[in-house]
N, C-alpha and C positions, 0 to 999 in steps of 0.2 A: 596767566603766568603765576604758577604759586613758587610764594617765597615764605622761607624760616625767619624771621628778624628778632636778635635778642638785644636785650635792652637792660643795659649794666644800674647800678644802684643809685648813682649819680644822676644819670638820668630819670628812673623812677621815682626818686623823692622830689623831683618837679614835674610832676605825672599832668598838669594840666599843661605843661609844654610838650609832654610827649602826644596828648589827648590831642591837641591844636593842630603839631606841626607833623607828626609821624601817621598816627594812627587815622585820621580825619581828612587833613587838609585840606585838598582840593577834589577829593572823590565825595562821589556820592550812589546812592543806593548800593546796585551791586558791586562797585570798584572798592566798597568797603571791605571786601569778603577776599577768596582766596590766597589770607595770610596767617599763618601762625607765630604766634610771638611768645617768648621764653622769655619769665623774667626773672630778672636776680634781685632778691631782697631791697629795701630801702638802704640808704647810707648810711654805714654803721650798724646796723641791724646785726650780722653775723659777727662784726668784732663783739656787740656783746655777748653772744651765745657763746662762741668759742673762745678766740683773743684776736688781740687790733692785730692785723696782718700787718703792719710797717713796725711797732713800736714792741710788740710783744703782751701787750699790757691785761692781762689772763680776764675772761668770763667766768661766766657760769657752769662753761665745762671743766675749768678747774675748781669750782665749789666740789662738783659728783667727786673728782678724778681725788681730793682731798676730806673727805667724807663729811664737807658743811652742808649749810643751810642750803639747800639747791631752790627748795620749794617758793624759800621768800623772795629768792634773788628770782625767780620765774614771775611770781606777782607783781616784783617792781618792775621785772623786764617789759611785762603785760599792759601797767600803767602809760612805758612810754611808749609804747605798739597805739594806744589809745590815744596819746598823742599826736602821734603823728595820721591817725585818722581825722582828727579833727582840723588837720589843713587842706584834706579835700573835701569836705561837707558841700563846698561851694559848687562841685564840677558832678556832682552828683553820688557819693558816697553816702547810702543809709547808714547811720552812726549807729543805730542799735545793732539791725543785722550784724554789722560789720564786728562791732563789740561782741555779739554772743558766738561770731564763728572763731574767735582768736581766743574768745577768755575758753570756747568744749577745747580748742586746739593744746594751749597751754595745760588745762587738766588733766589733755590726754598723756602729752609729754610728763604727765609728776607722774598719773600713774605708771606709765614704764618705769620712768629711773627709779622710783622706789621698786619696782621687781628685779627690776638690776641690779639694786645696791641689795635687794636681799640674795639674790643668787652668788655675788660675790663674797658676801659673809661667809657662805659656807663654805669657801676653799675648794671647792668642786672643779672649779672651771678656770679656764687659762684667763689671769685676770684684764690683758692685754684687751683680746677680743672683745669683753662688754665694755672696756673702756670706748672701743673703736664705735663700738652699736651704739653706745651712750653719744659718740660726737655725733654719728649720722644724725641719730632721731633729733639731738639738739638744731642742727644745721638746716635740719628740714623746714623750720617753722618760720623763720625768714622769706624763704621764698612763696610758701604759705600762705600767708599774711598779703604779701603784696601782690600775686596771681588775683585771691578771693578779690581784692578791693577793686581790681582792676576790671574784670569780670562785672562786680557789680555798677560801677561806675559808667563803665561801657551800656549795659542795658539799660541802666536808668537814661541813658543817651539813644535812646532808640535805636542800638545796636545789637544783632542779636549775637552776642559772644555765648562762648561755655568757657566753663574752669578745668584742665585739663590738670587733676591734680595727681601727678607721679608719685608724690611722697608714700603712697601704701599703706599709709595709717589704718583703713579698715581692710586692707586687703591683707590675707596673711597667708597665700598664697607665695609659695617659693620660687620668685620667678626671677630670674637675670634681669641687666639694664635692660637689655634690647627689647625683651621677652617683654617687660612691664610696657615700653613704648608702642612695639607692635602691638600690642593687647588695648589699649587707651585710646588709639587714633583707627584704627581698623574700620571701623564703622563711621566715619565723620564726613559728610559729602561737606568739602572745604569753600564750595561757592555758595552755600546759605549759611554757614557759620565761621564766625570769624573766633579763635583757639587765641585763649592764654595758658601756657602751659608754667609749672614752674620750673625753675634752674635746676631743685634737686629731684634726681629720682634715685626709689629705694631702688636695689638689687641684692641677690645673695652674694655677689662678689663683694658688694660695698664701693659706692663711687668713689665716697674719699679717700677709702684705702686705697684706692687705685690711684685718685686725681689730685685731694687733698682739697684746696682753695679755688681751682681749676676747673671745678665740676660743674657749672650753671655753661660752661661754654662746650662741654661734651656731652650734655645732655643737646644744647643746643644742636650741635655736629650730628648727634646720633639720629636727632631727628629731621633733620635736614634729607639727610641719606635714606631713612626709613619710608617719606613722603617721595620721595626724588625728585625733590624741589628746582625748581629752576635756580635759582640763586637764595644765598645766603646771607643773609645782612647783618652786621652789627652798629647799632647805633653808642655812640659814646657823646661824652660830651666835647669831645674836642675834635677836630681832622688828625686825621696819620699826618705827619708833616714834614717837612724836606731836615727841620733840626727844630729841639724843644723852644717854644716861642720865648717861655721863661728867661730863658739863657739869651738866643740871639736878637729876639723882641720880635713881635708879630711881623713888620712890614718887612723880616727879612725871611720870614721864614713859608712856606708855600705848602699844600696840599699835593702828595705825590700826585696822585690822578690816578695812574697805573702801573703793577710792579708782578711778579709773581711771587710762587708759593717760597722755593729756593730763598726769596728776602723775606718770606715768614718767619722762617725756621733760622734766619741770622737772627733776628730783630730775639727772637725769643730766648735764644740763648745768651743775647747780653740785659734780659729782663724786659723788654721793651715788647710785653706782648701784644701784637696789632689781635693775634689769637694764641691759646693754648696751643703747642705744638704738639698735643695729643689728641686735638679737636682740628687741626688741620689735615693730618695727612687722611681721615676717610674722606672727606670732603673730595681733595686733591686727589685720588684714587676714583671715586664716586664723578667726576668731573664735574662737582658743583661750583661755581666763581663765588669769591666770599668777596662782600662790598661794604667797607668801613663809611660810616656816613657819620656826620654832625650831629644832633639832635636840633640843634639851635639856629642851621642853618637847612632846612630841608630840602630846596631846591636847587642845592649843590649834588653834584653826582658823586660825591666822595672820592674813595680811590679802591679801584678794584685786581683785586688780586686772580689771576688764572695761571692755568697749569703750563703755559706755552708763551706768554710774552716777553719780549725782550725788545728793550728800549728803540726804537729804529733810530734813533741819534744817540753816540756816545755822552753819558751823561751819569752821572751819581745823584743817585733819587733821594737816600737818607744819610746822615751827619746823625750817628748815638752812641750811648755807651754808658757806663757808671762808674761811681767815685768809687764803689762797696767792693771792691776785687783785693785780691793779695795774689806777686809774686812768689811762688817758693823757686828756688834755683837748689838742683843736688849736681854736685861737682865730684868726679871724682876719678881718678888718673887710672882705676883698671877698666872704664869705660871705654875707653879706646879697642876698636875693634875685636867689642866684644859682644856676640850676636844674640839677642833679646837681652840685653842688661835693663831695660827697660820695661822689662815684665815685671821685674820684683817690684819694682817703685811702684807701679800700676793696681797692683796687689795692695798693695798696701793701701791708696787713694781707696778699692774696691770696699775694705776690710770697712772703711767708715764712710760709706757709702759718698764721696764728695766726687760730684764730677769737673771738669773743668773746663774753660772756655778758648784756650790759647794751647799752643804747645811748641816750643822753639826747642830746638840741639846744636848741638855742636861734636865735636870730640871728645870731651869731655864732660859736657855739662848739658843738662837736662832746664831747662825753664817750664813752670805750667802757671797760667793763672785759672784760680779759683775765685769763685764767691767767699767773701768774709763771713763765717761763721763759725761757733763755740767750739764745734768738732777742727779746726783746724789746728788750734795749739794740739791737741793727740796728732795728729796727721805728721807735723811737723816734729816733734818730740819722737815718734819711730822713727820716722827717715834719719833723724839726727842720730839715733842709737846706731845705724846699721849703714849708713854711708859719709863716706870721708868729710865733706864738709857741705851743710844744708845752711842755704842764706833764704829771709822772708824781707819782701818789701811790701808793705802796702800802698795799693795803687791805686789807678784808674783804668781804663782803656776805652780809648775813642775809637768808633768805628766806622769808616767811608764804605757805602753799602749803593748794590747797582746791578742790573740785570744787562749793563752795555761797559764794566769799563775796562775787558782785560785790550787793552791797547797801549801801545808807548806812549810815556806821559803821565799816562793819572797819577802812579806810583810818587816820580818826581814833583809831581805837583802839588800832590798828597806833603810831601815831607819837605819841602821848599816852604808850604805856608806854616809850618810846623817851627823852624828854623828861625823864620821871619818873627817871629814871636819870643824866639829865646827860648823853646821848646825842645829839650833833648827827647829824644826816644827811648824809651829805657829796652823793648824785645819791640819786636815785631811779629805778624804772620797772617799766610795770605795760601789760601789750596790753590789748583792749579783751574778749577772753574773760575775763578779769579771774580768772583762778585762782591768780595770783600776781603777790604783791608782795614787792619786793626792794630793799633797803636797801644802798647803799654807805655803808658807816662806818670810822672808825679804828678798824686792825688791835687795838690794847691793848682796846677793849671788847669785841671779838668774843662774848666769854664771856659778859657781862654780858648783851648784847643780847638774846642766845638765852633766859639765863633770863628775862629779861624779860617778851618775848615769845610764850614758855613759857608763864609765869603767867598773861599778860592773856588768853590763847585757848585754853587747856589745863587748868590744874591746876583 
């Protein structure tokens, strides 16, 4: 059985947990082999290269993008790369190797972006694009870093791994994603060698341009599908769970077990990604099962996602959703039976590229919610110019997710325990597949909801 398993940042900066419980465990000799694993940088590692993915809080790729110091802030980045070496020294990481493949890596990266930053002087070139080159090449050395270490650690363990390195550094051959992976893995017989690959790989389309933050789990995807892997794994530090244990507390909250892809593709659209929903559907096409596992707990079977399951008992598998949503509602009296009035609004969402998650009508009045972001006040400020009256609330929306619940009942039940709490509903909406129902509420209940929710279909 070969299988793809990647293994998120969280996880890999306690790599002697992953060494123990994932990669080792309980096999021996050959049962070590037929698997390949994609990993994504240490923790934190890519918020410094680029910016912290939750807070904003700018890298090194804003040094290039603002014409600083890129070089010193690469030296000090290098420092803590050394750092963070010296917490596996114990599990078998050579500190020197390990130091001179990160310090040629980091050299390699100054010399680029100084040819970058010369090419952009000259006004030559669309400035846009070397920005976008400059993120790649920066993004790559995370995954970089933790692949080599892993790789060496592994053999110093009398494993025999390869470094399956995507990023194209010395390759400058123009090849696609695909192109790059079928090219690296072609020649690998997978039952004497055990594959760390990394999360990024180069292409001439550019991952990130395509994926952005997203990319270590579509390389993952791509090569899942390229192997045609039996199954797909991703290892995190936590279970997929029936509601955030944060919120409802662990002993109320439970490991789905089994769900399909349909509850992929909800979970992702309220941010809640079990996977990228652009790393999903080859997979689910490809008819590979993707299987979310523990790290911490490895002789759980996690919860497995296929293209065909559906619960044999009526039951709702996840309780989620976020505070970070805004209501816009456009109201407006020539709406009334008037066919596509709805296209212009849409147009306009289009123009600043915001998609959204909800969408309720009436006669008159249009509801969407959107993700909270900087582009909404413009969003908001057109619609306002050009229809009779645009309202914004900021919100939440909780969401009861289930591969078994279009039956009498849930609905009611759904908004009975909602009620029971002193929970008004500000919109609702729910398609006719009927595997999810979603609640726009006030942001201050958010918490309340979920346990609620929680309780009525869970605990």
């Amino acid at each position: 059985m070969l299988t793809v398993e990647k293994i998120g940042g969280t996880s890999m900066s306690q790599f002697q947990d992953v060494l123990k419980n994932i990669i080792i465990g309980n096999r021996k000799n050959d049962e070590l082999y037929n698997r390949i694993f994609v990993v994504s940088a240490y923790n934190n590692v890519t918020n410094w290269l680029l910016e912290h993915k939750k807070t904003g809080e700018p890298g090194i790729y804003n040094k290039f993008l603002n014409g600083e110091d890129f070089s010193s802030a690469l030296d000090s980045f290098a420092k803590r790369l050394l750092l963070i070496n010296d917490g596996f020294a114990d599990i078998g990481l050579d500190l020197k190797e390990a130091r001179d493949f990160i310090r040629f890596r980091v050299d390699q990266t100054k010399t680029l972006l100084y040819s970058l930053n010369k090419v952009m002087a000259s006004g030559y070139v669309n400035m846009e694009d070397i920005s976008l080159a400059a993120r790649e090449i920066l993004a790559s050395i995370g995954e970089a870093h933790s692949g080599w270490n892993s790789v060496n650690i592994l053999n110093n363990n009398g494993i025999n791994a390869r470094f399956v390195d995507l990023c194209g550094f010395n390759d400058n051959a123009p090849l696609t994603i695909d192109e790059r992976i079928h090219k690296e893995f072609s020649d690998i017989d997978f039952e004497k060698v055990l594959c760390v690959a990394t999360g990024y790989t180069k292409g001439t389309e550019g991952i990130m341009r395509a994926f952005d933050r997203g990319y270590s789990e579509v390389t993952f995807s791509k090569i899942a599908v390229e192997v045609n892997a039996d199954e797909a794994v991703i290892h995190k530090e936590y279970h997929l769970s029936s509601a955030d244990p944060k919120i409802v507390g662990i002993e109320n909250s439970i490991p789905v077990g089994h769900t399909n892809f349909i509850i992929a593709d909800q979970l992702a659209d309220i941010g809640m990604e079990a996977i990228h929903p652009k790393a999903a559907k080859p997979l689910e096409l490809a008819n590979i099962n993707i299987r979310i596992k523990n790290t911490f707990e490895p002789e759980h079977p996690g919860t497995l996602f296929t293209r065909d399951y559906i619960s044999p008992n009526p039951r709702a598998e996840i309780v989620s959703g976020t505070r970070k949503v805004v209501a816009i509602e456009v109201h407006d009296p020539m709406m009334v039976g008037e066919v596509g009035f709805d296209l212009g609004i849409m147009k306009v969402f289009q123009k600043y590229n915001i998609s959204y998650i909800l969408k309720s009508t009436n006669a008159n009045s249009i509801t969407t919610v959107v993700w909270e972001n900087s582009k909404v006040d413009k969003l908001v400020e057109e619609l306002s110019a050009n229809y009779y009256a645009v309202t914004t609330l900021p919100c939440s929306i909780v969401s009861v997710l289930g591969t078994n619940i279009a039956l009498p009942g849930f609905l009611y039940k759904a908004s009975k325990a909602l009620y029971e709490k002193n929970i008004n509903i500000e919109s609702f909406g729910q398609s006719l597949n009927q595997v999810n129902m979603q609640f726009v509420i006030r942001r201050e209940h958010y918490e309340d909801a979920v346990v609620a929710l929680n309780n009525a279909f869970v605990k």
